[in-house]
N, C-alpha and C positions, 0 to 999 in steps of 0.2 A: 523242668522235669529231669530230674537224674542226679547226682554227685559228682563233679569231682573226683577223683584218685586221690588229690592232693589234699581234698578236706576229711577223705574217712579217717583218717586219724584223729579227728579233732573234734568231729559232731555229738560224742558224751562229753564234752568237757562241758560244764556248767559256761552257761551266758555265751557259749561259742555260735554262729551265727553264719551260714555260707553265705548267704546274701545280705552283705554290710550294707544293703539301701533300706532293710526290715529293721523297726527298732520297737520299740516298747509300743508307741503310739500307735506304728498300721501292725500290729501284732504278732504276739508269741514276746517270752522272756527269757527265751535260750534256757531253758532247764527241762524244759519236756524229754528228751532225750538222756540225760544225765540221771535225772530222776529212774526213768526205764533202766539203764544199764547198771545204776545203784542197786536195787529192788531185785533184779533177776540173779547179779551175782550176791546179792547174802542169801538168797537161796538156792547156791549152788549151782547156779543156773547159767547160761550163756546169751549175748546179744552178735548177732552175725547180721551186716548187710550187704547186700549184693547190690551195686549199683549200674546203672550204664545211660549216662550223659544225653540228653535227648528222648531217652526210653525210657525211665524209669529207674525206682528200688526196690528192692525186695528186702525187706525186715524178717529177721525168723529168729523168736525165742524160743529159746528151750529150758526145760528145767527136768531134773532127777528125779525118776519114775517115784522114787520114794517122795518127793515133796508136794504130789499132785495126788487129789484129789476129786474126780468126776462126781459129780449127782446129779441125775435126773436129767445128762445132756445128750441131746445128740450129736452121735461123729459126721461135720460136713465137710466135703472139699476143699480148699482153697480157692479161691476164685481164679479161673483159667486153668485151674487142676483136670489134665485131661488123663483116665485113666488108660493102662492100654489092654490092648484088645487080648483076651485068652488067644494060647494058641494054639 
């Protein structure tokens, strides 16, 4: 659970891998990542992670109000999104 400091550099690179004991056979083929951060930036877009070793990531794209298109969805939270209180 978590990243590294020293691999967020390197987790879009195609075929890159933090955990060299993972390969093709017990799965994933390193491009899920690369793929995402390809995809978000030709549409303008950004990939940012927040990680912390033991705890977890947090992934959050984003893309250009102009390249986004809602229909027919509704706006939910984030999971653990805790709103705060009026005051």
């Amino acid at each position: 659970i978590g990243i590294e400091r020293h691999h967020l550099p390197r987790i879009t690179q195609r075929f890159y891998r933090v955990d060299k004991s993972r390969s093709r056979a017990t799965g994933g083929t390193g491009l899920g990542l690369a793929i995402v951060k390809h995809a978000i930036t030709r549409y303008g877009g950004e990939l940012l992670v927040d990680s912390t070793p033991g705890e977890g990531s947090c992934f959050t794209l984003t893309l250009p109000p102009a390249r986004v298109r809602v229909v027919g969805a509704e706006l939910l939270p984030s999971p653990g999104f805790m709103p705060s209180s009026p005051s």
